[in-house]
C-alpha positions in Angstrom: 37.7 333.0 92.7 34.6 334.7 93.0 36.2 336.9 96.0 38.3 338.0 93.6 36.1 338.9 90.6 34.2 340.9 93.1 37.4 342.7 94.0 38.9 343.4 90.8 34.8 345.0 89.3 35.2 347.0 92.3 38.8 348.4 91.6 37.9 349.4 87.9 34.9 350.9 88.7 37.0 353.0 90.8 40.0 353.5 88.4 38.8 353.4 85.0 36.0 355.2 82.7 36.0 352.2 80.9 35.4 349.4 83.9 31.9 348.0 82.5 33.2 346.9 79.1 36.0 345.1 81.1 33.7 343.7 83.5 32.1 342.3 80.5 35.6 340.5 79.7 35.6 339.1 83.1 32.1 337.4 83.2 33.4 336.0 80.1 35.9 334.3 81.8 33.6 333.0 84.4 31.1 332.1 81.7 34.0 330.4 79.7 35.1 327.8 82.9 31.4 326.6 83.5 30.8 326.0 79.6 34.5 324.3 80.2 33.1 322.4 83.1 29.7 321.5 81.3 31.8 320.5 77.9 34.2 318.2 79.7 31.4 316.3 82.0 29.6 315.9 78.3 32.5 314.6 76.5 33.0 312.1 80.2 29.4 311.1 79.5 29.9 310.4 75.7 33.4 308.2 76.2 31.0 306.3 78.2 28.3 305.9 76.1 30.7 304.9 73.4 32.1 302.5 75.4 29.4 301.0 76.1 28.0 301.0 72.3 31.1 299.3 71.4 31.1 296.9 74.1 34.6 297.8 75.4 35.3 297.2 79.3 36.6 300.3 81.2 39.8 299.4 80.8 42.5 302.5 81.3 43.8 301.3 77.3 40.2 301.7 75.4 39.5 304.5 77.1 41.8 306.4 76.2 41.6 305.5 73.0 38.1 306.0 72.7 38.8 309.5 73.7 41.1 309.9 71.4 39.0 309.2 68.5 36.3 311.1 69.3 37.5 314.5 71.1 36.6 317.5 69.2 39.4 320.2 68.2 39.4 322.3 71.4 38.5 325.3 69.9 34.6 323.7 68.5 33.9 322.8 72.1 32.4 325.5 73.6 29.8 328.0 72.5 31.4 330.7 74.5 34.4 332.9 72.7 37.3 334.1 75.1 37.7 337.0 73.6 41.5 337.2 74.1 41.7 334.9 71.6 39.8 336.5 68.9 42.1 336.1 65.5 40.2 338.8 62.9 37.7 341.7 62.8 36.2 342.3 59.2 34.6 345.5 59.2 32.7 347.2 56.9 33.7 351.2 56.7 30.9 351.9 54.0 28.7 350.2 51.9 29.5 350.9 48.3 30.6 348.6 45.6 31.1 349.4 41.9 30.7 345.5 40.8 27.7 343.0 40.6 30.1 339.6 40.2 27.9 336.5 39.7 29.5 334.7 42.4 28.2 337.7 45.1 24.8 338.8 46.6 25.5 342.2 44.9 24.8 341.4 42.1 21.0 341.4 43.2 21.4 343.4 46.3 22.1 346.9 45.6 25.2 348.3 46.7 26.2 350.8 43.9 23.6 353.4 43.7 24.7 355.4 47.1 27.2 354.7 49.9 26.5 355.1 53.3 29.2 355.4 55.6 30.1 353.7 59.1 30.1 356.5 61.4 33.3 357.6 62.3 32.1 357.4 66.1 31.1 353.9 65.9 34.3 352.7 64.0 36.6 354.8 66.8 34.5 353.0 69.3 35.6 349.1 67.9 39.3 349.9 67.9 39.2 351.4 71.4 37.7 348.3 72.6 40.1 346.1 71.0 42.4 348.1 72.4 41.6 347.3 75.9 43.3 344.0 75.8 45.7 344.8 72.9 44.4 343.1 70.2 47.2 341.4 67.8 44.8 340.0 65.2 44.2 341.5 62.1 41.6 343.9 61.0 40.0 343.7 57.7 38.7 346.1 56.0 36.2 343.9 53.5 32.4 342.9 53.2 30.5 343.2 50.9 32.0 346.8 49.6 35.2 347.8 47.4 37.7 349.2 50.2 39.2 351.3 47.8 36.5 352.7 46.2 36.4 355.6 48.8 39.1 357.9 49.9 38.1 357.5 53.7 39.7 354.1 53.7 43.0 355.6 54.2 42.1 357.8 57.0 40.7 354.5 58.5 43.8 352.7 58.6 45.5 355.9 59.8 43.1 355.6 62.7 43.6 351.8 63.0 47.5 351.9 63.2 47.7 354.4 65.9 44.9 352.7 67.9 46.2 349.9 67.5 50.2 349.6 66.6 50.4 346.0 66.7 47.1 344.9 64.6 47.5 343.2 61.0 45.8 345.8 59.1 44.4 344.1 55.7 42.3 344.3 52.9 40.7 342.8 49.5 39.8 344.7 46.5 39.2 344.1 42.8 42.0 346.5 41.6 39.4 348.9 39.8 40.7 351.8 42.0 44.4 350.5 42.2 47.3 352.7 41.3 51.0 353.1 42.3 50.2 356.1 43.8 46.9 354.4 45.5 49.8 351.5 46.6 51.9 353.9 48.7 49.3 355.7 49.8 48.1 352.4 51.5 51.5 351.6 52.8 51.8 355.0 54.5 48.4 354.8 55.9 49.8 351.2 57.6 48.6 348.7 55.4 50.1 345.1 56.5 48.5 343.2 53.9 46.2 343.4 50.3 44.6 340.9 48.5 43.5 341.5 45.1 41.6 339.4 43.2 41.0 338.5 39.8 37.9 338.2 38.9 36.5 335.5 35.9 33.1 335.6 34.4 30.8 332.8 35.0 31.4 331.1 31.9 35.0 331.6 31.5 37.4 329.1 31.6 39.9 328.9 34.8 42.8 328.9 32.9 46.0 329.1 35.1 48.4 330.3 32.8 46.2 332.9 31.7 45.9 333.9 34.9 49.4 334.0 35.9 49.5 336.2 32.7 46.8 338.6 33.5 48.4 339.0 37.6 52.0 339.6 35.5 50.4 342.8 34.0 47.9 344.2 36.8 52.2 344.2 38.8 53.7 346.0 36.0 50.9 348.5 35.8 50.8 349.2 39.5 54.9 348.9 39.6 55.5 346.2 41.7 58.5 344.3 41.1 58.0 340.5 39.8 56.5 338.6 41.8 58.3 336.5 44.8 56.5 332.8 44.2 53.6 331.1 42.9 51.1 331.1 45.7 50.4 327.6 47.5 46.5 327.2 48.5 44.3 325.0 47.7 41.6 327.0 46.6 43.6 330.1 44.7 45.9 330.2 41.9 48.2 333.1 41.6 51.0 334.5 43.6 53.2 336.9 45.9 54.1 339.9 45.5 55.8 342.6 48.1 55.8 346.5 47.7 57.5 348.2 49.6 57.0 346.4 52.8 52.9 345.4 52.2 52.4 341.4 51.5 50.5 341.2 48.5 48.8 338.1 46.8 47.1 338.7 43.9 44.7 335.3 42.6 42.4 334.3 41.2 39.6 331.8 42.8 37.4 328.9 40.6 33.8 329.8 42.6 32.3 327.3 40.0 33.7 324.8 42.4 35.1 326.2 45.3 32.4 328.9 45.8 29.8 328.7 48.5 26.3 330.0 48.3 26.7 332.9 50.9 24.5 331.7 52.9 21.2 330.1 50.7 21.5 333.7 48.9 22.9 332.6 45.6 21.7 329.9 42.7 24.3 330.5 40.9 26.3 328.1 43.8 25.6 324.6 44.1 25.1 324.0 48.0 26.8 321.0 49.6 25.9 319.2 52.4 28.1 320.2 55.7 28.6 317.6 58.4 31.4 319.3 59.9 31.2 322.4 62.1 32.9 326.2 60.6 35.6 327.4 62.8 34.3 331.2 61.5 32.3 332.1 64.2 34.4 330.9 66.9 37.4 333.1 65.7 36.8 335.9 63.9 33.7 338.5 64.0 32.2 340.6 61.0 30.7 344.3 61.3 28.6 345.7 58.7 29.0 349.3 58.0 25.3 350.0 60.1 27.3 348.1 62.9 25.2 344.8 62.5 27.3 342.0 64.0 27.6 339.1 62.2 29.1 335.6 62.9 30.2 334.7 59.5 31.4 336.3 56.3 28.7 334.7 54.2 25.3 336.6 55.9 25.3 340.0 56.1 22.3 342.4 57.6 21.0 344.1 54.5 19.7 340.7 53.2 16.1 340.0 55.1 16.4 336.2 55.3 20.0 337.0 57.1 18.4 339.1 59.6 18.2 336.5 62.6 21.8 336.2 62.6 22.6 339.7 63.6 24.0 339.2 66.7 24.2 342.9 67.9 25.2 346.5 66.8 28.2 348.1 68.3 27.1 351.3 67.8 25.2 350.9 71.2 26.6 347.7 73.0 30.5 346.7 73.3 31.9 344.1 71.6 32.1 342.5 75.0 28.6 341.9 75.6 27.7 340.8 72.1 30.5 338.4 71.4 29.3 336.2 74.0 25.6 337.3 73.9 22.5 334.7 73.6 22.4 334.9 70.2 25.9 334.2 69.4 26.0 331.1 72.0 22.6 329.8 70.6 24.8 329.9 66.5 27.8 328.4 67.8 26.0 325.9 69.7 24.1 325.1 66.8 27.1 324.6 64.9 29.0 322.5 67.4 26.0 320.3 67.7 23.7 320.7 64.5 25.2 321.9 61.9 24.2 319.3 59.4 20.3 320.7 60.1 21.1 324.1 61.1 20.7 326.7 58.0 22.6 328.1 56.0 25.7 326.4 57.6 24.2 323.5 56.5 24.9 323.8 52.6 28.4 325.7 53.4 31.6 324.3 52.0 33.4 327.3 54.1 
């Protein structure tokens, strides 16, 4: 095997420009099998252990069922990513964002007085290296900024969709910038999918009906045919909508009790107490519009106490080498194995 990993670094250094962030791909691999190796001789050790704690004989029966009961879901097993499996990349194309909701860090963070822009180099750069192995996920263009607040968005998706033709491109806004013609500018851009959300002040009642009411009118307004069905999730209330070939749900969300603290950032949430690990950072990566790396949608770089969890900038380093860097490896083992100590995970209800 490692003949052949020596074989196929030489080849692409020889065939293609981009051999090194491929490379990278392929030591993830071989990093990937020994954490795979390490993981299954631990969960060997702790069948045993448990066996012994609960004074069963090694029989074939209560083994197996002892590792039955306590096997973790596969994918919260190792701290190592295989990057062909990554589902979603959130990225940040600027930084603006024209509300300061109670339930956000905006509202004490500023994020409306100027925008600064991803550069247009660094955000090319992403796709290309997604487009390396083809990535089918979906790309997200959220944060901690209104999309739609800035023109450029649709030149991004534009960019997106011919870089990469088979991506989910998505997005959340607030509607404050949504129009019809806003609507098919998005679907001609390449739009898949659009979240818009309604947003209730902190003391206002979560009243479904008057939020079916209120997602009724923002449809008319933006000329949307009814909508298809009330919307089935356990945390939103609202419902479907199509235009024109874009999925649309448009809800509403009760962050009085649903809402996490984003990280220890905000009072305004009550914190729980997490014993179980997030599958966030094992899945999905998020890119702040100065290229900050982050391993979860509730820290973000521009908030200091946040700033350990930067795993990287892709302006400089692939998304190769930082995906599966030391610093990622150190969060995910810390949320595989303690996350009930480790903060801010530790007071997630993500």
């Amino acid at each position: 095997m490692s003949m052949l990993r020596r074989t196929l670094k030489g080849a692409l250094r020889r065939i293609s420009p981009t051999y090194r962030s491929i490379c990278y791909a392929i030591d993830g691999i071989s990093r990937i099998e020994e954490e795979q190796r390490k993981t299954k001789d631990m969960h060997k050790q702790l069948v045993a252990d448990t066996c012994r704690e609960i004074s069963y004989s090694f029989s074939k029966n209560s083994e197996s069922s002892v590792k039955k009961a306590i096997r973790p879901p596969v994918e919260m097993t190792l701290p190592i990513v295989d990057i062909l499996k990554l589902q979603m990349v959130e990225i940040e194309t600027f930084s603006f964002c024209n509300r300061k909701c109670w339930f956000c860090p905006n509202s004490f963070i500023d994020r409306s007085s100027k925008n600064d822009y991803m550069d247009e180099k660094t955000y090319t750069k992403i796709l290309k290296e997604l487009s390396l192995f083809k990535f089918k996920g979906t790309i997200s263009y959220s944060r901690y900024n209104e999309p739609l607040a800035d023109p450029v968005i649709f030149e991004r998706l534009e960019q997106a969709r011919k870089i990469l033709p088979n991506a989910t491109l998505h997005t959340n806004t607030n509607g404050d910038y949504l129009t019809h013609e806003s609507l098919n500018m998005l679907k001609e851009a390449g739009l898949t999918t659009l979240n818009i959300q309604h947003y209730l002040a902190h003391d206002a009642t979560f009243d479904k009906q008057q939020i079916y009411a209120c997602i009724d009118e923002m449809a008319e307004k933006l000329g949307i045919a009814k909508p298809i069905k009330e919307l089935q999730h356990r945390k939103r209330c609202g419902k479907k909508l199509d235009f024109d070939g874009i999925e649309i749900q448009m809800y509403a969300i009760d962050f009085a009790k649903t809402g996490t603290n984003r990280g220890d950032s905000l009072s305004t949430i009550q914190p729980i107490s997490r014993v179980k690990p997030c599958p966030l950072p094992f899945r999905d990566i998020y890119i702040d519009y100065d290229g900050s790396v982050m391993p979860c949608c509730n820290v973000r770089s521009d908030y200091a106490p946040h700033a350990e969890f930067i795993m990287g900038n892709v302006t400089n380093d692939s998304i190769f080498s930082i995906i599966n860097n030391e610093n990622y490896i150190n969060f995910r083992h810390n949320i595989i194995h303690n996350v009930s100590e480790f903060s801010p995970c530790n007071t997630c209800n993500m």
